[in-house]
C-alpha positions as CSV (number, residue, x, y, z in Angstrom):
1,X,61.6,-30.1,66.1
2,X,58.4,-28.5,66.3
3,X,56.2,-29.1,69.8
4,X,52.1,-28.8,70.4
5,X,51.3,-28.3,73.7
6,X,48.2,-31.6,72.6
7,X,47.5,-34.1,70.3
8,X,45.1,-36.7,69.3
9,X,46.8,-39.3,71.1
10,X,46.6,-37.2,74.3
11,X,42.7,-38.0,74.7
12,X,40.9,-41.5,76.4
13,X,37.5,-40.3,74.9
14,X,37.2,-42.1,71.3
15,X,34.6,-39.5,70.2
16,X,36.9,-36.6,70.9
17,X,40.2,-38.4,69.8
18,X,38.5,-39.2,66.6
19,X,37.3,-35.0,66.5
20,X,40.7,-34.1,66.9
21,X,41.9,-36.2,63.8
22,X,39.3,-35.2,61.3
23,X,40.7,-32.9,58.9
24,X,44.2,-32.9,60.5
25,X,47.4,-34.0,58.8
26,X,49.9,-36.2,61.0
27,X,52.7,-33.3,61.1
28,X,55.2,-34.8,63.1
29,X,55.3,-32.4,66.1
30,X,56.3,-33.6,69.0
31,X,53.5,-33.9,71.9
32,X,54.8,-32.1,75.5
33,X,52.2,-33.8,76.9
34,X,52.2,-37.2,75.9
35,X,55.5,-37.1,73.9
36,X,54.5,-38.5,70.5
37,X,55.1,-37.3,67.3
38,X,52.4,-39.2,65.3
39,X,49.1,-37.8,67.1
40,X,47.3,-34.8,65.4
41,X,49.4,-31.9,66.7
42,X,47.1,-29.4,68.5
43,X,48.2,-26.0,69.3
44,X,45.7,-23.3,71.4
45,X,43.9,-22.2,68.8
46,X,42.8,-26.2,67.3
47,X,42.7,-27.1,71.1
48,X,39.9,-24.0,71.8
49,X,38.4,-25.1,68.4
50,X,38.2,-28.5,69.3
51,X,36.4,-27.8,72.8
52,X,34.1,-25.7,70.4
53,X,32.7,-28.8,68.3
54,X,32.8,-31.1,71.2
55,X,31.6,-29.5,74.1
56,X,29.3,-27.1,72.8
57,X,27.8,-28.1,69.1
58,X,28.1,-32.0,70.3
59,X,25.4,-30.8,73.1
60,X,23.1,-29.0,71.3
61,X,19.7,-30.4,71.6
62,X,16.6,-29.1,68.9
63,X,13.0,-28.4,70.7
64,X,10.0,-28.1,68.9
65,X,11.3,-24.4,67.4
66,X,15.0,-23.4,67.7
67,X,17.7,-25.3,69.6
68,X,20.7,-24.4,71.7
69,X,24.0,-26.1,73.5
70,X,23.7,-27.6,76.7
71,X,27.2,-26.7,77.3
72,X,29.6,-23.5,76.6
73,X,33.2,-22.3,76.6
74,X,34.9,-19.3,77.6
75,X,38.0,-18.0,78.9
76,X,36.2,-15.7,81.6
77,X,34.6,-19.0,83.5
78,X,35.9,-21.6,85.5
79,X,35.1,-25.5,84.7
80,X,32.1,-26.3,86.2
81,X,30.7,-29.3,84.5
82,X,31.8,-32.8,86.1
83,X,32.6,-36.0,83.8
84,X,33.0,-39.7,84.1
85,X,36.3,-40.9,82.9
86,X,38.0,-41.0,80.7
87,X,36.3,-37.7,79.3
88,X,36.7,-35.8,83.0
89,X,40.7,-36.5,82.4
90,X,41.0,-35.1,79.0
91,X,38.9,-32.0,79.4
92,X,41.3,-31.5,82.7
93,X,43.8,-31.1,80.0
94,X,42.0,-29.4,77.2
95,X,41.0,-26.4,79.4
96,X,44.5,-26.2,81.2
97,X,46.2,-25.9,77.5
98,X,44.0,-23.7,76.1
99,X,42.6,-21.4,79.2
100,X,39.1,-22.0,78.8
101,X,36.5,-23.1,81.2
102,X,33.6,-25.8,80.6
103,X,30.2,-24.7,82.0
104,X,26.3,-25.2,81.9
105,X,24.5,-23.3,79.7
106,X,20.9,-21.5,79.9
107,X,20.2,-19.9,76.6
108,X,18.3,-16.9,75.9
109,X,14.7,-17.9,75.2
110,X,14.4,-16.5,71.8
111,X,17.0,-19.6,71.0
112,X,14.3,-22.5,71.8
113,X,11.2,-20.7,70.3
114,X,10.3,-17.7,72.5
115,X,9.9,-15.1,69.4
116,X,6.8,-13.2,68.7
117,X,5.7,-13.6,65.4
118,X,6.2,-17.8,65.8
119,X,4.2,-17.8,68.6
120,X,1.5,-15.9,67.1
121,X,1.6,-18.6,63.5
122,X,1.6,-21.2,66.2
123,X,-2.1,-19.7,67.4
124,X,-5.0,-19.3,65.4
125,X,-4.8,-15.6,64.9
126,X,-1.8,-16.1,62.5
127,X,-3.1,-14.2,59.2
128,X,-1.7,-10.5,60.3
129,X,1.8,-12.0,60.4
130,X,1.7,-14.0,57.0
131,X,0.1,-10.8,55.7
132,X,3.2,-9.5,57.0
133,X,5.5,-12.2,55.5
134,X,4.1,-11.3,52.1
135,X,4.9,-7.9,51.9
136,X,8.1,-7.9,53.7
137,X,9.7,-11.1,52.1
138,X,10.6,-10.1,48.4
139,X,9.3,-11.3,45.3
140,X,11.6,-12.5,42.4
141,X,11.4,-14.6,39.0
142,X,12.3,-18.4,38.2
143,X,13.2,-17.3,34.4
144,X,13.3,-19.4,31.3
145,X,16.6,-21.2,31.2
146,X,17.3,-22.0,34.9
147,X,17.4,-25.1,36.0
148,X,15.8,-27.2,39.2
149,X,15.7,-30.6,39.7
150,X,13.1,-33.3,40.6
151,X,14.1,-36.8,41.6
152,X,11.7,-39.7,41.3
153,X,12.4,-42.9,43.8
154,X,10.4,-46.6,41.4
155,X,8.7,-44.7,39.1
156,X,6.6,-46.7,36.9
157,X,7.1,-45.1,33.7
158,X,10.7,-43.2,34.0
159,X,10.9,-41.8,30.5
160,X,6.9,-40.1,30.9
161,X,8.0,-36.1,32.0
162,X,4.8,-36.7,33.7
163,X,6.4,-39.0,36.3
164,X,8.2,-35.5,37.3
165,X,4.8,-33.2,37.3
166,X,2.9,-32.9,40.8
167,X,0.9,-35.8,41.8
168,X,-2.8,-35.5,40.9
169,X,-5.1,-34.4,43.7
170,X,-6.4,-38.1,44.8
171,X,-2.7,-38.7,45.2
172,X,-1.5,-35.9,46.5
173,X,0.2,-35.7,50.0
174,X,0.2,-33.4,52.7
175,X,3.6,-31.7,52.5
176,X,5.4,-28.7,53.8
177,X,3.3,-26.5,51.8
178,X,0.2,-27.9,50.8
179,X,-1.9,-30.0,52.5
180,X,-3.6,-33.7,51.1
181,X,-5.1,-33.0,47.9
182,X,-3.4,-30.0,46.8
183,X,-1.0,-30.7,44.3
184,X,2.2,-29.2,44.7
185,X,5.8,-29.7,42.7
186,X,8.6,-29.9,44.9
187,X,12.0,-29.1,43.1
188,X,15.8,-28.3,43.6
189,X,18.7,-26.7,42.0
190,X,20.7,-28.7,44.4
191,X,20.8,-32.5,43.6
192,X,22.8,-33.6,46.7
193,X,19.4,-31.8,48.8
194,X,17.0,-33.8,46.5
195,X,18.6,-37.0,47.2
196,X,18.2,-35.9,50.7
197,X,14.9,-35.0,50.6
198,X,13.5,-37.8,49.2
199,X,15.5,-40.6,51.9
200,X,17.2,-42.4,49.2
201,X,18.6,-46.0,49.7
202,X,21.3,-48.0,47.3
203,X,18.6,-50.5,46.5
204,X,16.3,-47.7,45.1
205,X,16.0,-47.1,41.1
206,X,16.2,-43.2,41.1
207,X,15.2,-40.9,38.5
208,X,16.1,-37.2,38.1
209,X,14.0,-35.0,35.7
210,X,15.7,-31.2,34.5
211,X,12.8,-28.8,34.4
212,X,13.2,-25.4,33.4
213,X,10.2,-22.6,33.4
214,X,8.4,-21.8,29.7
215,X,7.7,-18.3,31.4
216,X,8.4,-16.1,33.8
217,X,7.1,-17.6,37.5
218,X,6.2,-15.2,40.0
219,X,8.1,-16.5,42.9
220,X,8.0,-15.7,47.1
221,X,11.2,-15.7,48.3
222,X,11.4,-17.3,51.9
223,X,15.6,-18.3,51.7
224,X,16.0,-14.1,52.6
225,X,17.8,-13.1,55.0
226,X,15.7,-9.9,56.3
227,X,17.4,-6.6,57.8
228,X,15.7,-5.7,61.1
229,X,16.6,-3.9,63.7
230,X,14.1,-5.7,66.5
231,X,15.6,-7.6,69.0
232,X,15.5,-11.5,68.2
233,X,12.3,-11.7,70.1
234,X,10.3,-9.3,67.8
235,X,12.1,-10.8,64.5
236,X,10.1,-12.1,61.7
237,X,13.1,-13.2,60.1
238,X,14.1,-15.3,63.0
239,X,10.7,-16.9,63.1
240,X,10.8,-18.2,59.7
241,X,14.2,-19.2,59.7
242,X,12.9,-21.5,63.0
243,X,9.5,-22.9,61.3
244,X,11.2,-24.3,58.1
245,X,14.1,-25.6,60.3
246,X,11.4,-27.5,62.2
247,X,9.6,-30.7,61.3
248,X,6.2,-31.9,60.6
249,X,4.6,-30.7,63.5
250,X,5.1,-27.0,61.4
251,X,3.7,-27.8,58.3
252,X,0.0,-26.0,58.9
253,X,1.9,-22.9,59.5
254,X,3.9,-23.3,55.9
255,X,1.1,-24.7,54.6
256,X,-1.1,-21.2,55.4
257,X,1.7,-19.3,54.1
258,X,1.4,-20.7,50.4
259,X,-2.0,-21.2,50.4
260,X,-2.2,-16.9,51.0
261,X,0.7,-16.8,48.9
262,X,-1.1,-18.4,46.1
263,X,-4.3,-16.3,46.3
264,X,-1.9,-13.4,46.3
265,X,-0.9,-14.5,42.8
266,X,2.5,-16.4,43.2
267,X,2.8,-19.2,41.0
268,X,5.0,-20.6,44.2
269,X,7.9,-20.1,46.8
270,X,11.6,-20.8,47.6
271,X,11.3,-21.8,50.7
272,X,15.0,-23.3,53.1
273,X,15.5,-26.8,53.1
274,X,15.2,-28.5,56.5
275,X,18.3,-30.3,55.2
276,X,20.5,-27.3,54.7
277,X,22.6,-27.3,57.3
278,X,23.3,-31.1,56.8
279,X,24.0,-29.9,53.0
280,X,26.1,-26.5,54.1
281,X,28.1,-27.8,57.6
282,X,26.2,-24.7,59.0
283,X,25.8,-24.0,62.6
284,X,22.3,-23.5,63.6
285,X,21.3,-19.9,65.7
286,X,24.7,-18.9,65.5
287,X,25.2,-16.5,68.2
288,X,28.1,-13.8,69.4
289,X,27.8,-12.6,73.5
290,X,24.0,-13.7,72.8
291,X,23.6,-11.8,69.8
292,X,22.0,-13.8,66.7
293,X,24.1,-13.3,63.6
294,X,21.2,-13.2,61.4
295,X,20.6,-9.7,62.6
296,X,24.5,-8.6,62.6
297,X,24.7,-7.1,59.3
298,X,28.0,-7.7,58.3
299,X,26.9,-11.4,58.9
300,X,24.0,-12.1,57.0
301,X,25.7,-12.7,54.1
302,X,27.3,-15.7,55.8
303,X,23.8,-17.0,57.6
304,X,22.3,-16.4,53.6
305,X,25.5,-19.1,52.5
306,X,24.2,-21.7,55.1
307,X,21.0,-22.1,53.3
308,X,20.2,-24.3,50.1
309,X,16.7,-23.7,48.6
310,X,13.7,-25.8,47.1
311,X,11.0,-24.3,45.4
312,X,7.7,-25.3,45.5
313,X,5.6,-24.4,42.4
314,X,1.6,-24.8,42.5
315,X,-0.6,-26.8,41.4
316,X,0.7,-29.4,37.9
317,X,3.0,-27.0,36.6
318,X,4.6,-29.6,33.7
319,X,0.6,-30.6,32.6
320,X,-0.5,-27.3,32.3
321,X,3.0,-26.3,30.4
322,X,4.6,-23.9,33.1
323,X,7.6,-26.3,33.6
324,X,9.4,-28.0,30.8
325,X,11.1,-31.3,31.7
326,X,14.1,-30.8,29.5
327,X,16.3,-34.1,30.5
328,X,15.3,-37.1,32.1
329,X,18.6,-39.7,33.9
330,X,19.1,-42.7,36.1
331,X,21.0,-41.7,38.3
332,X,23.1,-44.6,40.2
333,X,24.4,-43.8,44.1
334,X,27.6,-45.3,44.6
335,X,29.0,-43.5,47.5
336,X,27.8,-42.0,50.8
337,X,29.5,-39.5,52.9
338,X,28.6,-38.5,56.2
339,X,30.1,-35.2,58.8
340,X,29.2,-34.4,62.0
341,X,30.2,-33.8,65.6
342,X,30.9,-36.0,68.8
343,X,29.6,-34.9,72.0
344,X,29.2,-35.8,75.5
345,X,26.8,-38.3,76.9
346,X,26.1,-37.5,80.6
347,X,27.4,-34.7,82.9
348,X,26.7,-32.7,85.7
């Protein structure tokens, strides 16, 4: 018969019981600690994995710019975080099994906000580092023939493609990129994101338009991943990634970046959703010994997968002809699924 050294049934915490189940099949392994055989097996590498989600991505906390753990794991400290029980008992056995030791965390400062170029959009003497943003970001095209989508919560007249054009400028909102008055179409190729974005509910009559360019849009592309070679401090990269990641309180910052972007002649920008990582399962500010993996290159092509992109396209771009709206649907939500992590309460 085959043994785990842990298993589900092993742990008095719910949260972390109910961690170790998700996405595990009942095997039929016998448990050598508890002695059943219909708990999750565990062996050491699902046991360290497990201590991963719960301990350390169940304490993250987000500041104003950035966010890191509370708590880490490694196998070159000793436990020195104390628990009420039942948690303090099952973590007893969790870093006995898999050699690991629970500790207090104090991240590096670039983590929670502390980068160079964010802190000088966050002051008024921001327009050297858009300037910057423009010509190091690239440019590319929104062609004829793809496809984005734009979803429409009670519109009064669903079948008008104008329901799915920018509002007018005395209905205009301020946004992540423009500010009251400016008209602004918000779009996705990702419909799970736009029913996101737009904080859908089952009583809601929802609409989703197809557009699809007439012409070539000149486009800023802010969903890059940049190379540098700065430290995370200096990175420009890193401080973009943290300002669309943030929420409302960053919009003047985005805001100045497409109104420059529009005098410089772009018709708009893809730009990160603050819902990706909700969309992707991503880990945010990803780090290895301290080192972010968005400047590792063999990496960035897995930080680029974590990100899902809107575009944002100036001014009325379906009045004025730029943006065809191809197909208009109802579109009927019948099922909502939701992922995430457990984590600890309170500890010292």
């Amino acid at each position: 018969m085959n043994e785990a050294p842990l298993c589900s049934r092993c742990f008095g915490d719910q949260g972390l019981r109910l961690l170790a189940e998700f996405n595990r099949e009942a095997t039929g392994a016998r448990c050598l600690q508890c002695g059943s055989d219909e708990g999750r097996a565990l062996d050491v590498s699902a046991i360290r994995q497990l201590a991963y989600s719960f301990f350390v991505q169940g304490s993250v906390i987000r500041t104003d710019f950035g966010g890191a753990p509370r708590l880490q794991i490694n196998d070159q400290r000793d436990v020195e975080v104390r628990f009420g029980e039942p948690l303090a008992s099952d973590m007893d056995l969790i870093t006995k099994a898999a050699g690991i030791g629970v500790f207090h965390y104090g991240p590096r400062l670039w983590m929670i906000g502390e980068i160079e170029p964010l802190q000088a959009l966050q002051s008024g003497d921001r327009d050297a580092i858009i300037q910057r943003i423009l010509a190091e970001y690239p440019s590319v095209s929104l062609e004829p023939g793809e496809k984005v989508y734009r979803l429409r919560v009670n519109p009064h007249e669903p079948e008008n493609a104008r329901e799915y054009d920018a509002p007018p400028p005395a209905l205009a909102k301020a946004a992540r990129l423009n500010p009251e008055g400016s008209p602004t179409l918000y779009a996705s190729p990702d419909l799970q994101v736009c029913l996101h974005e737009c904080r859908v509910s089952a009583e809601d009559d929802i609409y989703v338009g197809t557009l699809e360019p007439t012409e070539q849009l000149k486009i800023l592309d802010l969903t890059e991943v940049l190379p540098e070679t700065c430290t995370e401090f200096e990175s420009l990269d890193m401080a973009v990634h943290m300002l669309f990641l943030a929420r409302s309180h960053a919009y003047p910052i985005s805001q100045a970046i497409a109104a420059a972007a529009q005098d410089a002649g772009f018709a708009g920008v893809r730009f990160p959703s603050y819902f990706s990582l909700m969309r992707t399962g991503g880990i945010p500010f990803e780090t290895t010994f301290g080192l972010a993996h968005r400047l590792i290159p063999t990496l960035r092509d897995q930080e680029r997968s974590k990100i899902v992109e809107n575009v944002a396209i100036f001014g009325q771009p379906v009045d004025d002809g730029r943006l065809a709206v191809t197909s208009i649907n109802r579109f009927v939500l019948n099922q909502v699924v939701y992922g995430g992590y457990f984590g600890p309460v309170q500890f010292d």
